[in-house]
C-alpha positions as CSV (number, residue, x, y, z in Angstrom):
1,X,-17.4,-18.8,18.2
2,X,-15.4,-17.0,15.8
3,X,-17.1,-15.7,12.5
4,X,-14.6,-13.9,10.7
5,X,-15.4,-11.6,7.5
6,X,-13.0,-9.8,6.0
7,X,-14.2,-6.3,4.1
8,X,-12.7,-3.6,2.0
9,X,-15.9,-1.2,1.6
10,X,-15.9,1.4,4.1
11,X,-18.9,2.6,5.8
12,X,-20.1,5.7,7.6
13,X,-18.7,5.0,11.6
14,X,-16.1,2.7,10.1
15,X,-14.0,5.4,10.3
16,X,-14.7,7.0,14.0
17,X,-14.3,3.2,15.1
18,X,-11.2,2.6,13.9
19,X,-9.7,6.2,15.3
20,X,-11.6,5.0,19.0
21,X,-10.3,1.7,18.8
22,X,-6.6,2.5,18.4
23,X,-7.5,5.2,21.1
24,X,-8.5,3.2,23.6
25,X,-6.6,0.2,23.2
26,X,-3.0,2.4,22.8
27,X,-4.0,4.0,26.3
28,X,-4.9,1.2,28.0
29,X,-2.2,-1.2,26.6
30,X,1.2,1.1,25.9
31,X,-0.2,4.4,28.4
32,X,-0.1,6.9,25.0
33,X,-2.0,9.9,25.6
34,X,-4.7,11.9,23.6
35,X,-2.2,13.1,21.4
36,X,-1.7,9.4,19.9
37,X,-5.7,9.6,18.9
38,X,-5.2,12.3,17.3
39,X,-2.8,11.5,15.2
40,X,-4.4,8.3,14.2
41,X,-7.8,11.0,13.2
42,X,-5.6,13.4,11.6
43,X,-3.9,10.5,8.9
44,X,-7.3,8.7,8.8
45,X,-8.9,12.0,7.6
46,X,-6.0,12.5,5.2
47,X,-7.3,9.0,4.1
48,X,-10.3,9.5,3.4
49,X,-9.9,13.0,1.7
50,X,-7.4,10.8,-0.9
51,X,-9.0,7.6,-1.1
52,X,-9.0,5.8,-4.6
53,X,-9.7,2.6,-4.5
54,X,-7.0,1.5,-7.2
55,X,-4.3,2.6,-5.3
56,X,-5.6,2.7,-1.5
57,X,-7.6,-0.2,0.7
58,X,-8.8,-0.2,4.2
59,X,-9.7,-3.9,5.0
60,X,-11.6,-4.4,8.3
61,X,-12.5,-7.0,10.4
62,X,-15.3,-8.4,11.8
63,X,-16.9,-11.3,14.0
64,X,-20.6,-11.2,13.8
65,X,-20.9,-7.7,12.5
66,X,-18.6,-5.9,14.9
67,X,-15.5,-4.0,14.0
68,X,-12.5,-6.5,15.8
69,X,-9.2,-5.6,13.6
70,X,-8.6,-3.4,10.8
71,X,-5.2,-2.8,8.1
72,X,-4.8,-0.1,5.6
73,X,-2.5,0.2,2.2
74,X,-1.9,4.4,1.5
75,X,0.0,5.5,-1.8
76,X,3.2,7.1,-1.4
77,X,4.5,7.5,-4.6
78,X,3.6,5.9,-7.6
79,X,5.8,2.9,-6.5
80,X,5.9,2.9,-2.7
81,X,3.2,2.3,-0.3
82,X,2.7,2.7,3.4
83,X,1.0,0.2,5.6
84,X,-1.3,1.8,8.3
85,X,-3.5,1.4,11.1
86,X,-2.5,-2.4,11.9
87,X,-4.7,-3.8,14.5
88,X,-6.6,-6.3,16.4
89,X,-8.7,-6.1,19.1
90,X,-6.9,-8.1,22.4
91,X,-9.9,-10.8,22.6
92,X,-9.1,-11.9,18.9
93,X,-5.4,-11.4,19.5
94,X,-3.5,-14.9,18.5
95,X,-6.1,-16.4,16.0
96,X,-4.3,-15.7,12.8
97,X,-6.6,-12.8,12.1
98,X,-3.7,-10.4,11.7
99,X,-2.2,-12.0,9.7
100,X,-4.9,-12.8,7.9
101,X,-5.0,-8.9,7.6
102,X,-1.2,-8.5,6.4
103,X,-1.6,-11.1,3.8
104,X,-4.6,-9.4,2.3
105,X,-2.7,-5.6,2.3
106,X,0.3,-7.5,1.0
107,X,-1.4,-9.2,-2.2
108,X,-3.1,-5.4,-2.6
109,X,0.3,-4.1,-3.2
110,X,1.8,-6.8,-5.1
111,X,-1.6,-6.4,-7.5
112,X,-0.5,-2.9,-7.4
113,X,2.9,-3.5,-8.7
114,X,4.0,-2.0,-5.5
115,X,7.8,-1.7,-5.6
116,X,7.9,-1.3,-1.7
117,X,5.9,-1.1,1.2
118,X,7.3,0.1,4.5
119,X,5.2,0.9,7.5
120,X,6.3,3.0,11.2
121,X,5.8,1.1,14.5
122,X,7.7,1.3,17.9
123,X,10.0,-1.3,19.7
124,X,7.7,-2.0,22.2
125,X,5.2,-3.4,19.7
126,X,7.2,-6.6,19.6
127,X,4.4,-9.2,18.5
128,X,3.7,-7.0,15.7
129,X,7.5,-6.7,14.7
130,X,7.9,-10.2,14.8
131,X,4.9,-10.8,12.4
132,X,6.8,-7.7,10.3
133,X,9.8,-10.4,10.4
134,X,8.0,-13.3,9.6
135,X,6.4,-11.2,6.3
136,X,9.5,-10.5,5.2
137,X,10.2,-6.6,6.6
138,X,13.5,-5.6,7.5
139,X,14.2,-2.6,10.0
140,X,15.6,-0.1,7.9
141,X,15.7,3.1,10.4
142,X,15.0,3.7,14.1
143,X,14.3,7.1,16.0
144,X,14.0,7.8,19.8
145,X,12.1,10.9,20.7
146,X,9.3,12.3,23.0
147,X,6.1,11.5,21.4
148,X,2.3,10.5,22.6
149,X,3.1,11.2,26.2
150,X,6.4,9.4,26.2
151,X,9.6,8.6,25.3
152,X,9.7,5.8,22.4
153,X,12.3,4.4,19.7
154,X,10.0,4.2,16.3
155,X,11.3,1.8,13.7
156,X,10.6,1.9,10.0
157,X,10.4,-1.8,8.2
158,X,10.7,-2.1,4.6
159,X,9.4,-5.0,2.3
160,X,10.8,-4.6,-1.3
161,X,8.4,-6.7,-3.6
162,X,10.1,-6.0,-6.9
163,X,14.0,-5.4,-6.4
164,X,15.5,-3.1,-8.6
């Protein structure tokens, strides 16, 4: 049975999770290499070095105590932000914990007075571009090139929460 908590605080091995979790699940699900974990540690550790609270949330979450899906909201500028690290664990896939997770980073930003929040995924994440959609996102640049061990078409989707 499901028990779902939502949390913003982030504590020591929430971290190291988080970089093994998108790890293991991008290797086993989409075949990225190492080089894909490492570029999740490398902008997590850039997180962490930055963090403030008023302008930056991690939000994991968890079924009786264990790490199952996690979102995070980084500064940009003073009026853009980036979503990050979207994910949820295959088991709780299709339980409305995701987006769960999006509406939570989305009300952070509007709080914020966010202007815009844009995020980076690739084409073959299609469940998670269609949740993007259903948000509100639109696809605002694509880019094909060799990364993580193969060749991919990354997409950048924007949300613009106050228009100009």
């Amino acid at each position: 049975m499901l028990n779902l908590k939502i949390r913003h605080e982030i504590r020591p091995g929430d971290i190291g999770f988080i970089i093994y979790l998108h790890g293991i699940l991008y290797s086993r699900e989409k075949n990225y290499d190492l080089t894909f974990e490492a570029y999740v540690a490398h902008g997590l550790l850039q997180f962490v070095h930055n963090y403030n609270p008023y302008r930056d949330r991690l939000w994991l979450a968890e079924n009786n105590g264990q790490i199952i899906g996690c979102i995070a909201i980084v500064r940009t500028t003073k009026e853009e932000a980036q979503l990050r690290w979207y994910l949820v664990q295959p088991d709780f896939r299709r339980q409305g914990i995701g987006k769960q997770l999006l509406g939570e980073a989305l009300n952070f930003c509007r709080e914020k007075k966010y202007k815009n929040v844009f995020l980076w995924t690739t084409s073959e994440l299609t469940g998670a571009s269609h949740i993007y959609a259903q948000a509100g996102f639109k696809k605002k640049e694509t880019k094909s090139h060799k990364v993580w061990g193969k060749q991919l078409i990354e997409e950048r989707y924007d949300l613009i929460l106050i228009p100009e």
